[in-house]
N, C-alpha and C positions, 0 to 999 in steps of 0.2 A: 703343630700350630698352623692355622691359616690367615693368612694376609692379603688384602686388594690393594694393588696398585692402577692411581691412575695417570696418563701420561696428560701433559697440556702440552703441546708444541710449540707453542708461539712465547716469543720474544720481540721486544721491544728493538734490540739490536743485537744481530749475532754477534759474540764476540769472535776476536781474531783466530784464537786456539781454538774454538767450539768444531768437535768433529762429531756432535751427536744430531741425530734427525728433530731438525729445528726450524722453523721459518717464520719470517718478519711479520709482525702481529698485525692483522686486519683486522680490525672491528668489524668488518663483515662478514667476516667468516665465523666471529664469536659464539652467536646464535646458533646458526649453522653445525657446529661443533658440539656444542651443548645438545643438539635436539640427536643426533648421532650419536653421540656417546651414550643416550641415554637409551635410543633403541639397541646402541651393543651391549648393553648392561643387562636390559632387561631376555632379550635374545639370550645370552647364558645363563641368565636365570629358570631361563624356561626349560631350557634344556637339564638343565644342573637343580632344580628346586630345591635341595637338601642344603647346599654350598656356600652362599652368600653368608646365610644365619650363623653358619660355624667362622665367620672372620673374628681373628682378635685385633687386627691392625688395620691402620687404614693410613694412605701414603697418599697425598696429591704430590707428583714431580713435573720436573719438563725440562726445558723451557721454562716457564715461568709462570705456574700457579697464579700469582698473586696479582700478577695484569688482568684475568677476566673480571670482567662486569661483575656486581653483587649479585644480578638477576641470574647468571651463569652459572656462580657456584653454587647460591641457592639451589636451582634445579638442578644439578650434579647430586646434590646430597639430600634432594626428596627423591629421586628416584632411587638413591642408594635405600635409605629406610624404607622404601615404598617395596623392596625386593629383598625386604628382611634380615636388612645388616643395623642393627641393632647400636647405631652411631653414640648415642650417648653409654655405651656399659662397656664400648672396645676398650681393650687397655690400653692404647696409644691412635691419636687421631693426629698424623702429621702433615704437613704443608711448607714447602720449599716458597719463599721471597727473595726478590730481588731489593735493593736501597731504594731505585728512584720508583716503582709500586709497595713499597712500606706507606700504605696513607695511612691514617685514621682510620678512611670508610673500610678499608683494604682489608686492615687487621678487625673492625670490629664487626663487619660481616665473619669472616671466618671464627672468629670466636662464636657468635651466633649461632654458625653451621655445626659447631661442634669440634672446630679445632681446640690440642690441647698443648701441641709441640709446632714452636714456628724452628724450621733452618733459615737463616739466612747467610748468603752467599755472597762476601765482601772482597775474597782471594788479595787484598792487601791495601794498606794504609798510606801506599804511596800516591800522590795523583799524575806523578809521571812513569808508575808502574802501570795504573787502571789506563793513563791515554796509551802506552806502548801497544797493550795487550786488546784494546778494542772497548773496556768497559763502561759504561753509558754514564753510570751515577760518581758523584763526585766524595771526594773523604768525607767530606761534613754528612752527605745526605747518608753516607757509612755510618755514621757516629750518631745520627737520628733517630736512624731504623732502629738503631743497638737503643739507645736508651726509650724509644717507643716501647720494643719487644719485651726485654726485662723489668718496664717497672707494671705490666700485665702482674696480678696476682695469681700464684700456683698455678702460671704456664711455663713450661719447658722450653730454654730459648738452646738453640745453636748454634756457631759460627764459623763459617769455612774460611779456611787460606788455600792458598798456593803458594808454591815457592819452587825454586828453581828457573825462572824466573828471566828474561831477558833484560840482561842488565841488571838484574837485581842481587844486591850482597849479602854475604852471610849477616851481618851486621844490621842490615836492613830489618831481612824476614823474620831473625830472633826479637825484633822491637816490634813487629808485629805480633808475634805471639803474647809480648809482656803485655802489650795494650790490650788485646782481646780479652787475655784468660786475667785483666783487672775489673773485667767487668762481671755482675752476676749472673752469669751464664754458669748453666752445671757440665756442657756438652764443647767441644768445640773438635774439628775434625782439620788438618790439613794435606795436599793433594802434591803430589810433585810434578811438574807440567812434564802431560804426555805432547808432543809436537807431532802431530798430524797430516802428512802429506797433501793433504785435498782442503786444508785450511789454511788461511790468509798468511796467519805467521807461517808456516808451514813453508810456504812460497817465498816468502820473505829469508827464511832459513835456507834454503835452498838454492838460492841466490845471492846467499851470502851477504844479505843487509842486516842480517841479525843472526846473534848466534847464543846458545845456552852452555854454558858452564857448567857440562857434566861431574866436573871435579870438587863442585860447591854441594853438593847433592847431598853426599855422609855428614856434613859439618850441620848444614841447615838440618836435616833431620833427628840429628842426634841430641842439637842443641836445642831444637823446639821440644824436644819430649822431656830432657832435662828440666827447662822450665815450665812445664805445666808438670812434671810430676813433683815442685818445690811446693806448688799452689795447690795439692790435693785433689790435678787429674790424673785416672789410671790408663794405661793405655789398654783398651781392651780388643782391640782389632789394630793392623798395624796402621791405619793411618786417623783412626777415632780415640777419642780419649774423653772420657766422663767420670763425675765425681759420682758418690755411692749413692746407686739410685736412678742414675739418669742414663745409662745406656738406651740405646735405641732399639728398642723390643723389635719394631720391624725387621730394620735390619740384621738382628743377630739372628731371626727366622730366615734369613737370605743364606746366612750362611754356614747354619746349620743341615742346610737343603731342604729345608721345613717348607710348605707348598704353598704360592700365593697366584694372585689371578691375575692379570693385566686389563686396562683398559684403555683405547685410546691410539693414534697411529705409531705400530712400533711397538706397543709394549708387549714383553713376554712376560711370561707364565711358567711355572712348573705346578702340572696339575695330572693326579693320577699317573704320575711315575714317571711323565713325559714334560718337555720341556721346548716352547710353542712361542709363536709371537704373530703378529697382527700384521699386516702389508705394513710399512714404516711410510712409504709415498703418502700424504694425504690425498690427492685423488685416487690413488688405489684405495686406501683405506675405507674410502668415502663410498667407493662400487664396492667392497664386500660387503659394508654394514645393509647398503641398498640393497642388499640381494641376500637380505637375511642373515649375515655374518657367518656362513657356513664351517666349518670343520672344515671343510677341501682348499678351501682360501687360505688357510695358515701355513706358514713354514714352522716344519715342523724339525728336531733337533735331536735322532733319535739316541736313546744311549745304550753302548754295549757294558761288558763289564767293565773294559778299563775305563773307560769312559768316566763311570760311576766312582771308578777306585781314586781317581786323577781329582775330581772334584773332592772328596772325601777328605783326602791328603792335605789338598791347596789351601782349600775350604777352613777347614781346621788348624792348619800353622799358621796362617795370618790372625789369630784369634790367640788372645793371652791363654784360652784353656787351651791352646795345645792338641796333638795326635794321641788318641788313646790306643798304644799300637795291640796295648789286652782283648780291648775290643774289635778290633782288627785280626786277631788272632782268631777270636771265638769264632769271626766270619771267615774264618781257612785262607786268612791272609797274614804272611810271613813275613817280618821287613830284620833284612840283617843289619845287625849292630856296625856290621862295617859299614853302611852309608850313612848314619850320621854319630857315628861316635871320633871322626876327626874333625867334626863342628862344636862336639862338646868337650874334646881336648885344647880347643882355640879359646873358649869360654863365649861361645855365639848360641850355645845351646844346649841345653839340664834335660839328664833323661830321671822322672822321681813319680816312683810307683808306675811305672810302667808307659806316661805321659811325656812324650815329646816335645819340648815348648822351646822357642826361641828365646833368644836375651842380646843384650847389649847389641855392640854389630852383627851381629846375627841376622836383627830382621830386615839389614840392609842387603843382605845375602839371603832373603827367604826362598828368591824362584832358584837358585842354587841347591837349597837343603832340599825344595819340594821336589827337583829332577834327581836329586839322588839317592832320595826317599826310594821313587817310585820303580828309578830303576833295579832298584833293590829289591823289590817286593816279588813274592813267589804265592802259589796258591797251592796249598795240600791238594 
């Protein structure tokens, strides 16, 4: 399967954790943007004619989608059609919001465009969790968005947490989940805070004005999946969870290593075997699109075999279907029973018809099973 991703950089305000390439939203660079992304669209379309037409997904991320002007995504998504992505017959048309750009005009521009699946991005119900952590919108304008999004007819809504949390208790996060997964939502994902060096908390961690509760981590995680699996979510990846139906098609093309295309400063790509990304600076980004978007301007991410084997492994034990090690096999790769059959004597992991799949605490140990997976593995 083939999928586009496109990136939006801008944010209304960085939050404190945010270690991904992001910058404070100027409405004068909006246009700007827009008229750039759309010569880098067309730019590999030219090069690529066959490409665009075979997408089945389509992903606006960032930063924050949902701040551009209507006029911006508009033109985003005429030039996508204009270059033969086929927007209304993709099987999934996604789009990332934040609460305080949840408007009206916001969501019903993007319905227009042809969205079909909103995420929105809430990471918790506290409002002295969202001021800790930098977050701009407040619990109520949480709880707007959410009933905005969901009473949309047959659109796919999401909702993200976090947890882990500065300051934040097992007791807390588990009440966040009950609240979210009561709303009609089929989707909901939660994230355990990675802390950042080169970010605000980061700094504040490191100087010891704040500090994260590694030891809350197995409780909050176990006890979040507990209750969405009471309410008829499945976990299908380890940190997404959907009722039957609503898994994220894009996504699950991510991580079956299925090829999609990037657009926009930063985004990578896996295309034609290889695996690429765009300058992430926006003024860099800005001087390759000007100078025709070239092939030699990408960093590029080459992969050898293990390289391939590593992703393959990772890729698939985070994912409820599991390591198929038969088909691993058939590809002259060997994995002994001794590197994960003391994971399925603990009851962290079921080997059935030949399939490798995590369970219970397990998937709290997953980069544990996937380094002793690999170290295991032998090629005829």
């Amino acid at each position: 399967m083939f999928g586009i991703y496109i990136h939006v950089p801008f944010c209304a305000k960085i939050c404190d954790y945010c270690d991904f390439r992001v910058m404070p939203a100027n409405s004068k660079l909006f246009e700007e943007y827009s008229s750039l992304l759309e010569r880098e669209i067309r730019a590999f379309n030219a090069a690529h004619p066959e490409a665009l037409s075979q997408a089945r997904t389509l992903y606006l991320g960032g930063g924050t989608p949902s701040i551009l002007p209507s006029a911006c995504l508009e033109r985003i998504f005429a030039v996508l059609k204009d270059c033969c992505v086929r927007v209304d017959s993709l099987d999934e048309v996604s789009m990332e919001f934040n609460p305080e750009s949840c408007t009206e005009e916001s969501v019903q521009t993007a319905l227009a465009c042809g969205v079909r699946r909103f995420s929105l991005g809430l990471q918790t119900f506290s409002q002295s969790l969202l001021d800790r952590i930098g977050r701009r919108h407040t619990v109520e304008r949480g709880f707007d968005a959410l009933r905005r999004l969901t009473s949309i007819p047959r659109a796919k809504v999401t909702g993200d947490l976090m947890f882990d949390l500065p300051g934040q208790t097992v007791d807390s996060f588990l009440s966040d989940v009950d609240r979210l997964s009561d709303f009609p939502l089929g989707h909901l994902s939660f994230y355990g805070l990675n802390v950042g060096e080169r970010t605000r908390l980061g700094g504040r961690v490191s100087r010891g004005e704040e500090t994260v509760d590694d030891s809350l981590y197995e409780p909050m995680y176990l006890g979040g999946v507990e209750i969405l699996e009471k309410k008829g979510f499945a976990r299908y990846e380890v940190s997404n969870f959907a009722k039957l139906g609503d898994e994220s098609i894009h996504n699950v093309n991510y991580w079956n290593r299925g090829e999609y295309i990037g657009f926009g400063p930063g985004a990578h790509s896996f295309f034609k075997g290889r695996r690429f990304c765009a300058p992430e600076m926006y003024p860099r980004w800005r001087e390759y699109v000007n100078v025709g978007a070239p092939d030699s301007l990408l960093t590029y991410d080459e992969l050898n075999d293990d390289d391939i084997l590593t992703e393959r492994v990772w890729l698939s034990l985070r994912q409820r279907s599991g390591l198929d090690l038969n088909t691993l096999k058939s590809d002259g790769i060997v994995v002994s029973p001794e590197s994960y059959q003391p994971w399925v004597d603990k009851g962290f992991a079921t080997v059935d018809g030949g399939v490798l799949k995590l369970q219970g605490r397990g998937w709290i140990f997953m980069d544990s099973v996937v380094t002793d997976v690999l170290n295991a593995c032998s090629r005829k």
